[in-house]
N, C-alpha and C positions, 0 to 999 in steps of 0.2 A: 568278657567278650562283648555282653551285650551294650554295656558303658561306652567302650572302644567306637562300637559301631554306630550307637547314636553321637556322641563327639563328633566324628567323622561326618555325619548326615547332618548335622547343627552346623559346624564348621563349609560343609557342601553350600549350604543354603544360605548362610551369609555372605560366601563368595557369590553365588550365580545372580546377585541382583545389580551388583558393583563392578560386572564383566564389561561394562563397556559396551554392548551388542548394539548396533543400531540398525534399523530397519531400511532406512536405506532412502534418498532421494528421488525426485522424480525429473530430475533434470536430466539436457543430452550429455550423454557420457566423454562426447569430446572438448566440451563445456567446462571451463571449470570457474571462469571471471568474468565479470561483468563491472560494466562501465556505465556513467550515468552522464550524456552529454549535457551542456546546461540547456534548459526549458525554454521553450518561448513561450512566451506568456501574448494572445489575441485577444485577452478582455480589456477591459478600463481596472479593473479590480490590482490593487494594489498589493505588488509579493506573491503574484498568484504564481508565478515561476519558481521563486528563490524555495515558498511552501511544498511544489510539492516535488522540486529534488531532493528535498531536503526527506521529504515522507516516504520516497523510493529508495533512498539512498539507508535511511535506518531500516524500511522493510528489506532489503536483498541483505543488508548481516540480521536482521533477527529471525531471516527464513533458514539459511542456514545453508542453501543449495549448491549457490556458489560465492564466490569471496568477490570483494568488491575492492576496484583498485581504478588504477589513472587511464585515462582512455589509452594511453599510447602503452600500455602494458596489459590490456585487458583483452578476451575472446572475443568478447561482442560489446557493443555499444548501443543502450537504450536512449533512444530519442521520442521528447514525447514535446507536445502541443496542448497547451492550454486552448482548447476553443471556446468555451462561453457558458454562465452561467445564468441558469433562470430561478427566478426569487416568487417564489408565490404564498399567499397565507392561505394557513390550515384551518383556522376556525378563529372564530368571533367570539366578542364577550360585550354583554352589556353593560354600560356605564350610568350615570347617573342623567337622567334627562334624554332616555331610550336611545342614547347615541350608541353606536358598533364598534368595536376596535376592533382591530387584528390583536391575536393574541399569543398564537404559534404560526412560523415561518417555516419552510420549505427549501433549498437551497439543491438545485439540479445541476452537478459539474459533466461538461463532457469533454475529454481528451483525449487526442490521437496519441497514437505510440508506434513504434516500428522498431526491430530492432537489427540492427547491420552489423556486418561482419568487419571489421578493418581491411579497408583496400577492395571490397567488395563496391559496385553500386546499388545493385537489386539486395531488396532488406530478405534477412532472413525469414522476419516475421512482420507482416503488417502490410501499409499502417493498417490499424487496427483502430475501433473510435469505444469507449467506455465510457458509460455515464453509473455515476455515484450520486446519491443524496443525503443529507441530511437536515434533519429537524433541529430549531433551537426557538429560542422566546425573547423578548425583550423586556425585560426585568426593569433595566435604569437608561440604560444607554444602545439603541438601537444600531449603529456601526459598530460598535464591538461586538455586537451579538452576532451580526452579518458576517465580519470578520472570522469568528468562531464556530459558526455554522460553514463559511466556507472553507475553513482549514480543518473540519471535521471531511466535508461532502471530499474534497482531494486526498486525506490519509485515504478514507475509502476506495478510493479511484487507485491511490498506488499500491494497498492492497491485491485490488483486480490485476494492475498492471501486472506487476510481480508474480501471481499467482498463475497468467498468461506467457508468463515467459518461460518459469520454470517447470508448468507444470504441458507444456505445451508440445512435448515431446511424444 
């Protein structure tokens, strides 16, 4: 009997990890798809559009909250604004012949976002304005670095975005 009953409780507890339960999202519950209109992009910065629909569009499937589909099929439609990025150095280094270099970079993105309903005018949410940063360094080649630094500082930005839309409930 006692055999029986531990089976039993062995058996119990390999299922209850593998039930599937999930805790549940934080999105509005009449919600269930979103749409990502394409970016405009206000800076000189080159892709800074294409970068970060492309950053909002992989964060709303790796959030999980709601599914992401074509604007003309989708609940809501996020619209967002590249507005402008500022570049500043973090600290200095000394070279040979007491000269200064910059040695790490700074990179400050701010973007509007708003999100609208289909057929609606007044947004659901927004606009709304987010800034993200990121740090990078110039190793070989200072435009790639910048480049890299600002497609870091905009994942960050469409993290916030995302995390404002779903979690904004």
């Amino acid at each position: 009997m006692k055999k029986l009953l531990f089976a039993f409780c062995a058996a119990l507890l390999l299922l209850v990890p593998g039930c599937g339960y999930r805790i549940g999202f934080m999105g509005h519950p009449q919600i269930s798809s979103v749409a990502v209109a394409p970016v405009t992009n206000e800076t000189l910065f080159f892709n800074a559009a294409g970068m970060l629909r492309s950053h909002l569009c992989e964060r709303i499937t790796t959030d999980g909250t709601y599914e992401l589909r074509r604007e003309n099929d989708a609940d809501c439609i996020i619209h967002a604004r590249v507005l402008r990025f500022d570049f500043s150095q973090l600290s200095w280094s000394a070279k040979e012949d007491d000269q200064f270099f910059p040695e790490y970079y700074k990179v400050m993105a701010t973007v509007e976002y708003s999100v609208i309903l289909p057929g609606r005018v007044k947004p659901l949410i927004g606009p709304k304005k987010v800034t993200a940063s990121a740090m990078f360094d110039h190793i070989i080649d200072l435009e790639t670095a910048r480049r890299n630094g600002v497609k870091q500082a905009l994942w960050q930005a469409a993290k916030k975005i995302v995390d404002g839309v779903t979690e904004r409930w």
